[in-house]
MARVEXLO-454040 format. One record per residue (C-alpha): residue number from 1; residue in three letters; x, y, z. Coordinates in steps of 0.25 Angstrom, whole numbers, plus 5000, padded with zeros to 4 digits. Layout:
% residues N
+-----+------+------+------+------+
!  nr ! rest !   c1 !   c2 !   c3 !
+-----+------+------+------+------+
! NUM !  ala !    X !    Y !    Z !
...
+-----+------+------+------+------+
% end
This chain:
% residues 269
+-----+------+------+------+------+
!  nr ! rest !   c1 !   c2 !   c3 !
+-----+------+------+------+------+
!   1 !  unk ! 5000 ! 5000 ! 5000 !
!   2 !  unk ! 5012 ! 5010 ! 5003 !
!   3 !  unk ! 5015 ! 5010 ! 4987 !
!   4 !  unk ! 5002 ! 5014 ! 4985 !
!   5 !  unk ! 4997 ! 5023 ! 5000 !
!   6 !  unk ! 5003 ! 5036 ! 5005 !
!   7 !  unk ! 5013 ! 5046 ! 4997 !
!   8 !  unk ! 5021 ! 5040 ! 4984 !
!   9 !  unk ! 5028 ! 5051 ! 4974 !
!  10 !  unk ! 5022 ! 5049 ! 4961 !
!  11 !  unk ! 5022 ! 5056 ! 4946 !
!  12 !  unk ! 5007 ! 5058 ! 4941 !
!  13 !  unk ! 5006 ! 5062 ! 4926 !
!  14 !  unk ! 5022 ! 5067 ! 4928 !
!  15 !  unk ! 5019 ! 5075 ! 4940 !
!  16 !  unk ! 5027 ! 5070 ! 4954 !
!  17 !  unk ! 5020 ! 5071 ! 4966 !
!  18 !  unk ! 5013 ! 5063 ! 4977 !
!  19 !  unk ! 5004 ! 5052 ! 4977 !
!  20 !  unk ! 4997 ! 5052 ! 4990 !
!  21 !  unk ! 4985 ! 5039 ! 4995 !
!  22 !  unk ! 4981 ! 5038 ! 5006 !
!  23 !  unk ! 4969 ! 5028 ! 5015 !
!  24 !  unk ! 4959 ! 5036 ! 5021 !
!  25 !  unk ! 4944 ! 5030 ! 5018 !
!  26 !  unk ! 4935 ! 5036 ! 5029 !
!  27 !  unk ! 4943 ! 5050 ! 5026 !
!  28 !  unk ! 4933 ! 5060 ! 5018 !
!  29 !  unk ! 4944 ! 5070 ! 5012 !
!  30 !  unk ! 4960 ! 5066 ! 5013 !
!  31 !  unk ! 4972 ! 5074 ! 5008 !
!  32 !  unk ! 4986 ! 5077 ! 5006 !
!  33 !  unk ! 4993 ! 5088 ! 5018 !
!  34 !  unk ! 5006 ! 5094 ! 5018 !
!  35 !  unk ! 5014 ! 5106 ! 5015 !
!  36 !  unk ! 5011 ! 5106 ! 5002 !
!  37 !  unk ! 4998 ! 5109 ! 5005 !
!  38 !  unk ! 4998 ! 5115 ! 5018 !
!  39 !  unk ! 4994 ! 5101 ! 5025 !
!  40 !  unk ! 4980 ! 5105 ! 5019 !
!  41 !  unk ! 4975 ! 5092 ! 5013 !
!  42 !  unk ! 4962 ! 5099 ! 5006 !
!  43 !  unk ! 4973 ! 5103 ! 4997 !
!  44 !  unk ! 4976 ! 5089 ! 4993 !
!  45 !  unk ! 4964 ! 5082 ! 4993 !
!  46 !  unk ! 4966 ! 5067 ! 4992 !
!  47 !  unk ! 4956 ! 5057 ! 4982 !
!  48 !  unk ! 4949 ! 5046 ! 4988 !
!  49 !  unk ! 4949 ! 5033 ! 4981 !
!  50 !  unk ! 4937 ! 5027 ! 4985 !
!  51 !  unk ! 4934 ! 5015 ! 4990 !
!  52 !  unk ! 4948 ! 5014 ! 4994 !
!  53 !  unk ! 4948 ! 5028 ! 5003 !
!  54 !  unk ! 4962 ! 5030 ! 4997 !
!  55 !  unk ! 4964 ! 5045 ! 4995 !
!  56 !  unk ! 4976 ! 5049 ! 4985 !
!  57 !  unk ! 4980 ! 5062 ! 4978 !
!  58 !  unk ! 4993 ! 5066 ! 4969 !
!  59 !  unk ! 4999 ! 5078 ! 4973 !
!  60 !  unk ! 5009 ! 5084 ! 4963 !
!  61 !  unk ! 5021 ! 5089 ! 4967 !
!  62 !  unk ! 5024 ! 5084 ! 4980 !
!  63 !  unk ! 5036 ! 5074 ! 4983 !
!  64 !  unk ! 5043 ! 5066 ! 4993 !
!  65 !  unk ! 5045 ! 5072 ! 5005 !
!  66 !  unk ! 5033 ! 5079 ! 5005 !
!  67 !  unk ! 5026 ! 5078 ! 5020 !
!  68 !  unk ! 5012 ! 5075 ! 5019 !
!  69 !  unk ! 4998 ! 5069 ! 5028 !
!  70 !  unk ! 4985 ! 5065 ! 5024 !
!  71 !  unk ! 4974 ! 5074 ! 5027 !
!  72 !  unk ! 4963 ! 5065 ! 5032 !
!  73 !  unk ! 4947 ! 5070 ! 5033 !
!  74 !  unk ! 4938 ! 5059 ! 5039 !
!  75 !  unk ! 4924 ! 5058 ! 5039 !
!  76 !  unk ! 4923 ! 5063 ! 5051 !
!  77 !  unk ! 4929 ! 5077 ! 5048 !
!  78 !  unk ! 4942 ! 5070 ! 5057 !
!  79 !  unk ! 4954 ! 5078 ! 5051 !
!  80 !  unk ! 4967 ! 5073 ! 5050 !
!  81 !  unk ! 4982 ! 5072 ! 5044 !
!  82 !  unk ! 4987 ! 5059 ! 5043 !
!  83 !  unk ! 5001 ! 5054 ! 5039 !
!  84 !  unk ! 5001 ! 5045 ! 5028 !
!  85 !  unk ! 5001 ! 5030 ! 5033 !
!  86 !  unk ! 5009 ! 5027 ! 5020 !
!  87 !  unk ! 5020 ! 5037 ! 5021 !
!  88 !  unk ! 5034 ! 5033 ! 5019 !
!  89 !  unk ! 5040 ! 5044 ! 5027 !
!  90 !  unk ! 5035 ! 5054 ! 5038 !
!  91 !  unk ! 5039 ! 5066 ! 5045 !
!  92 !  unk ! 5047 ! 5066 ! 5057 !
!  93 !  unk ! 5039 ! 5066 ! 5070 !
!  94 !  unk ! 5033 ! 5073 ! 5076 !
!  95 !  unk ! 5029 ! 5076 ! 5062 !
!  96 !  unk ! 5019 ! 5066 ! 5055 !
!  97 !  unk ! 5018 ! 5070 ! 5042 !
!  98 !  unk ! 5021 ! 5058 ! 5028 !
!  99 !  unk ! 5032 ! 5062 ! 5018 !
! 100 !  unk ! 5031 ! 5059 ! 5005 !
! 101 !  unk ! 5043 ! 5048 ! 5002 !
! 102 !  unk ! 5047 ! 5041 ! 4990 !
! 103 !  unk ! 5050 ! 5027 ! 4996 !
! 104 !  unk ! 5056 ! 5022 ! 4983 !
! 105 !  unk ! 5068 ! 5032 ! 4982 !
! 106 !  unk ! 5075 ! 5024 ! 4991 !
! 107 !  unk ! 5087 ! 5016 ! 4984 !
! 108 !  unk ! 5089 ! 5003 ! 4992 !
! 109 !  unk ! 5104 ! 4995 ! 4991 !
! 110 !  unk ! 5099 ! 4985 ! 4999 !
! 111 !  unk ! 5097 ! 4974 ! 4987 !
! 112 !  unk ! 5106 ! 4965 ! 4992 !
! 113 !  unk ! 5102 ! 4962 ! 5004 !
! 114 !  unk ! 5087 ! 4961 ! 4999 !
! 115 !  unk ! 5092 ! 4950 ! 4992 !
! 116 !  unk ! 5098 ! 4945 ! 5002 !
! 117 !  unk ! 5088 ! 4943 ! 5010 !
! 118 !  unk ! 5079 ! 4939 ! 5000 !
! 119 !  unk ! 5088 ! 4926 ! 4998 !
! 120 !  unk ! 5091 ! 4926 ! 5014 !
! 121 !  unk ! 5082 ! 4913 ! 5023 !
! 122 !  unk ! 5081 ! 4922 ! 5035 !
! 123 !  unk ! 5075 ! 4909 ! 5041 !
! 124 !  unk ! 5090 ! 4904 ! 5042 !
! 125 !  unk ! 5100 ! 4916 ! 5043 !
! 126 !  unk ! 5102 ! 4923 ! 5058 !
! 127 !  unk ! 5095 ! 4934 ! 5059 !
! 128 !  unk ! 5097 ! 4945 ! 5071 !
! 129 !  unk ! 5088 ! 4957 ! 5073 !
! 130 !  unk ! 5092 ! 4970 ! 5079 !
! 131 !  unk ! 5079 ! 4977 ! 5085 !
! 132 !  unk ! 5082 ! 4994 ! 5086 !
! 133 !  unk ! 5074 ! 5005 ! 5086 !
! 134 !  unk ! 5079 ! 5014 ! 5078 !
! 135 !  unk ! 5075 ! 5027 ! 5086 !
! 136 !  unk ! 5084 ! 5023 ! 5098 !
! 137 !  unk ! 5094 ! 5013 ! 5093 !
! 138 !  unk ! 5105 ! 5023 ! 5095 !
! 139 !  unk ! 5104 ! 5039 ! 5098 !
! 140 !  unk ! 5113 ! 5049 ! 5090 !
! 141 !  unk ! 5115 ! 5057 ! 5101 !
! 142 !  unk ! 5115 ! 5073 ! 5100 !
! 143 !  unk ! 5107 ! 5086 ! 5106 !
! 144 !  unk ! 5096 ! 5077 ! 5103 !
! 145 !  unk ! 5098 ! 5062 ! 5102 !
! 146 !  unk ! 5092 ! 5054 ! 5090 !
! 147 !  unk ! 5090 ! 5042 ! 5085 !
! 148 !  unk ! 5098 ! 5037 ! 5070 !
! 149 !  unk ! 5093 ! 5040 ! 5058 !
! 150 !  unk ! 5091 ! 5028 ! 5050 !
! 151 !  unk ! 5102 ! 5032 ! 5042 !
! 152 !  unk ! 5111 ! 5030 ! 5054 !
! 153 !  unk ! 5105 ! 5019 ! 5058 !
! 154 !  unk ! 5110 ! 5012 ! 5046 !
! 155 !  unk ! 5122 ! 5015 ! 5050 !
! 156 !  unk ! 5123 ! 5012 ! 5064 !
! 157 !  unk ! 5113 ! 5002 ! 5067 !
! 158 !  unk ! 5117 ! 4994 ! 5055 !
! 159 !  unk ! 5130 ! 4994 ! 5058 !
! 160 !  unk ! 5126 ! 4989 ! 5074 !
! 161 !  unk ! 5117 ! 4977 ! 5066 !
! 162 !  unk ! 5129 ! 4973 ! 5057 !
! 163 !  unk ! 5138 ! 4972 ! 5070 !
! 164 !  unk ! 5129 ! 4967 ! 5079 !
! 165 !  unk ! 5127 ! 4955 ! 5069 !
! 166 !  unk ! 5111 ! 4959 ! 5068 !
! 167 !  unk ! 5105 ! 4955 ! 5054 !
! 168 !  unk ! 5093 ! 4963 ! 5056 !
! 169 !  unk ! 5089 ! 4977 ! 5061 !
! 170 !  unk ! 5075 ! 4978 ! 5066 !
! 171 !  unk ! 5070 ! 4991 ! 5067 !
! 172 !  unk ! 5056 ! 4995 ! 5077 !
! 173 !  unk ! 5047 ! 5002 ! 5069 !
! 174 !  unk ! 5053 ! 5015 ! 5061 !
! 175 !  unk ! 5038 ! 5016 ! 5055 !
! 176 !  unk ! 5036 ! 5031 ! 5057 !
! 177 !  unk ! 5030 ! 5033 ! 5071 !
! 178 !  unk ! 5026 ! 5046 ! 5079 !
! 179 !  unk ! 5030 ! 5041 ! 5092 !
! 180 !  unk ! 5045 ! 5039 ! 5096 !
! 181 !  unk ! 5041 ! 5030 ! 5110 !
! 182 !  unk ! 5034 ! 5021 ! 5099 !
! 183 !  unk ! 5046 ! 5015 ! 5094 !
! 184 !  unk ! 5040 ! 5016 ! 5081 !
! 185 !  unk ! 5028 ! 5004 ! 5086 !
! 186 !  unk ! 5019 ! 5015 ! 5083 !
! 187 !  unk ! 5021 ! 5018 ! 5069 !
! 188 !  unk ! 5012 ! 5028 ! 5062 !
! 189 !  unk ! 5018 ! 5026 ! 5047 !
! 190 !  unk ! 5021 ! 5013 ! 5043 !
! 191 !  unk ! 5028 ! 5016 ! 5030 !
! 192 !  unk ! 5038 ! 5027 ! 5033 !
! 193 !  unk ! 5050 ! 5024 ! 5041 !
! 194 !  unk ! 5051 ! 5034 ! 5052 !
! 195 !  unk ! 5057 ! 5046 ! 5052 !
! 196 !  unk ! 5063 ! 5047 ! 5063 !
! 197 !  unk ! 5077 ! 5042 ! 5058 !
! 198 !  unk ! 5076 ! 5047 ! 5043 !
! 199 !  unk ! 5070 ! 5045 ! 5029 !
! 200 !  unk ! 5062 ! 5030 ! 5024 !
! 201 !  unk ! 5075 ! 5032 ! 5014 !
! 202 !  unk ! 5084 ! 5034 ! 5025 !
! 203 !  unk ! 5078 ! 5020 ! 5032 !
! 204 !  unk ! 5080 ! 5012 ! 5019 !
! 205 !  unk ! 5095 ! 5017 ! 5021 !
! 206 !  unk ! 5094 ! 5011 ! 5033 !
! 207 !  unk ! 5088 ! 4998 ! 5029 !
! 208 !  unk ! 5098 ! 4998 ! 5018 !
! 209 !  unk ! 5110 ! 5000 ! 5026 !
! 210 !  unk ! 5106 ! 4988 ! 5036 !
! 211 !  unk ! 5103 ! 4980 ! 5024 !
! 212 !  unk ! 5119 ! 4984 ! 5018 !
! 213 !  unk ! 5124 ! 4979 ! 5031 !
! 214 !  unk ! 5115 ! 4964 ! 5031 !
! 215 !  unk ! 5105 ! 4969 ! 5041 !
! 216 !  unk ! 5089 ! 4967 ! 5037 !
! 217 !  unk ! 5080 ! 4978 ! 5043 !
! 218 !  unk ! 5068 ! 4974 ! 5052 !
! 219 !  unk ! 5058 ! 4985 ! 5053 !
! 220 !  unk ! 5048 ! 4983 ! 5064 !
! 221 !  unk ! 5033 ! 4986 ! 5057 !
! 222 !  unk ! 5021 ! 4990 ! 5070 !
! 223 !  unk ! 5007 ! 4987 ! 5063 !
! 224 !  unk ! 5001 ! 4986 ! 5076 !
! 225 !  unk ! 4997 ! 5000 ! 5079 !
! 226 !  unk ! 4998 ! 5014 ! 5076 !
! 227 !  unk ! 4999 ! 5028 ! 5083 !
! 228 !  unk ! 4986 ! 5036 ! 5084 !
! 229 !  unk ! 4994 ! 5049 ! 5080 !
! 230 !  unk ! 4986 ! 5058 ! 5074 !
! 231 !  unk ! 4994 ! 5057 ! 5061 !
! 232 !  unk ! 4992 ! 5043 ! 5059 !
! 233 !  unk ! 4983 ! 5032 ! 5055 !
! 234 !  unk ! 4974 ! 5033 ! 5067 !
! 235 !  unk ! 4960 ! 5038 ! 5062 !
! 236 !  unk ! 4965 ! 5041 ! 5047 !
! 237 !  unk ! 4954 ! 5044 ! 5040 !
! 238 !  unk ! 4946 ! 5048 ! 5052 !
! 239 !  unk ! 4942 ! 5036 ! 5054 !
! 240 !  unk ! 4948 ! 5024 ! 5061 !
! 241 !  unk ! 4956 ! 5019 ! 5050 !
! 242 !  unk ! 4970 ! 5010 ! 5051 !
! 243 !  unk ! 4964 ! 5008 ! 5066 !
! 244 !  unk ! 4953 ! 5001 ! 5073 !
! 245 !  unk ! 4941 ! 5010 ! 5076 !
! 246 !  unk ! 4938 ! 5000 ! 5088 !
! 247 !  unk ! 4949 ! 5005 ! 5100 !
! 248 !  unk ! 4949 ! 4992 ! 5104 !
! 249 !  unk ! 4954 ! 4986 ! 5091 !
! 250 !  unk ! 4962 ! 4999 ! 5086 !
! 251 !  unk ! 4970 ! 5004 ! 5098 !
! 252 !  unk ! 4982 ! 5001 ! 5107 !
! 253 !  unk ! 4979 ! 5005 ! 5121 !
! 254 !  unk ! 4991 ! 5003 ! 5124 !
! 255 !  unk ! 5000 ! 5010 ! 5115 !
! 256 !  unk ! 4988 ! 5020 ! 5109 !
! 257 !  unk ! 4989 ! 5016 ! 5096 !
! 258 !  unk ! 4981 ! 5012 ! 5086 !
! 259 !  unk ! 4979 ! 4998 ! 5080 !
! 260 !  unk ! 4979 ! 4994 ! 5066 !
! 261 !  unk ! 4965 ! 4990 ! 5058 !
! 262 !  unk ! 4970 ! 4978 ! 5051 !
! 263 !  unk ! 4955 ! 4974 ! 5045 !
! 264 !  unk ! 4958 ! 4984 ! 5035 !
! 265 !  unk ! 4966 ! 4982 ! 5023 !
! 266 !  unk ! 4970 ! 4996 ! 5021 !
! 267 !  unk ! 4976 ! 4996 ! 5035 !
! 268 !  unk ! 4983 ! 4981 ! 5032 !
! 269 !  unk ! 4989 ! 4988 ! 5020 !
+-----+------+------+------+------+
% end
């Protein structure tokens, strides 16, 4: 669905610009906010494609790295601005809004290793896994201590895996998550790496170094449950949407969170 869902930089009739789709069937008027249109989504006023209650509109122009949220009327006159739940890259919290990425730009020099492991039977090789959250595995100290960049990270916690004889680095969740103290079990977009310690192209530098050095990449994936932030998928459309509308189905007392609606296919997806 991601190919297909959010933000995707496309040429129209020789005109570049941005392909925006979003899910949001209960909504009675959906639309494109940001800069560009002084986060005023009357200004760009998505189409429904009905039955689906897909919204989509092309807007000429724009390119990646533009910062964007969908503008989201519900029957119920409930206004909001939602981050797009397919967005490959985000703002930096506390800021919530999508950016428009290109995910293909990205030249990977992995190919050998992907055959490699293609060929490999993991069912008789040794395997060790190094479990680290990235956010505190090691602190680059200054005015103000901060976590490594992924960028770093490939250098300095590949190198640790390679000498420790670890074949495997397993990241906790780098989903894009608003809250720190979640360590990332909370996620908010599932499709853009977080960042917090760089660019989705920085990550696959990352992954690519590990891979250069022999180590395969574990990504912790949380499709429990989701933050009730305002800017997520809670109450999308106005309505009760990727959620339970039963409390007792769609909420985690003990975390606050909110739990997925899996008799959806939309929500599967």
């Amino acid at each position: 669905a991601y190919q297909v869902m959010g933000a995707h930089v496309r040429t129209v009739d020789g005109i570049s610009g941005v392909h925006f789709v979003v899910w949001a069937p209960n909504a009675v008027r959906v639309g494109v906010v940001g800069e560009f249109n002084r986060w005023d989504g009357r200004n760009h006023p998505m189409e429904r494609r009905d039955p689906s209650g897909i919204f989509e509109l092309f807007i000429p122009g724009l390119e990646a790295g533009t910062v964007y949220k969908f503008e989201i009327k519900g029957a119920n006159g409930h206004l909001s601005e939602k981050a797009d739940p397919y967005a490959f890259a985000t703002e930096l919290r506390p800021r919530t809004a999508s950016v428009v990425w290109e995910v293909e730009q990205y030249a990977w020099e992995d190919a050998s290793w992907m055959a490699r492991r293609r060929e490999t039977n993991w069912l008789e090789e040794p395997i060790s896994v190094y479990e680290v959250h990235l956010g505190s595995w090691k602190r680059v100290p200054g005015d103000e201590p901060r976590s490594l960049t992924y960028l770093e990270a490939a250098v300095e916690l590949v190198a640790y895996a390679v000498d420790m004889g670890y074949t495997h680095l397993e990241l906790l969740p780098i989903s894009e998550h608003p809250f720190d103290g979640s360590w990332g079990y909370q996620p908010a977009g599932y499709f853009a790496p977080t960042s917090r310690f760089g660019s989705p192209d920085d990550f696959k530098g990352f992954v690519d170094a590990a891979h250069a050095a022999g180590i395969g990449v574990i990504i912790d994936w949380v499709p429990a449950h989701f933050p009730k932030d305002a800017h997520g998928l809670g109450y999308f459309d106005g309505t009760h949407l990727y959620e339970h509308e039963d409390p007792r189905k769609g909420e985690h007392m003990d975390w606050g969170t909110l739990i997925f609606n899996y008799g959806r296919s939309e929500v599967r997806s």
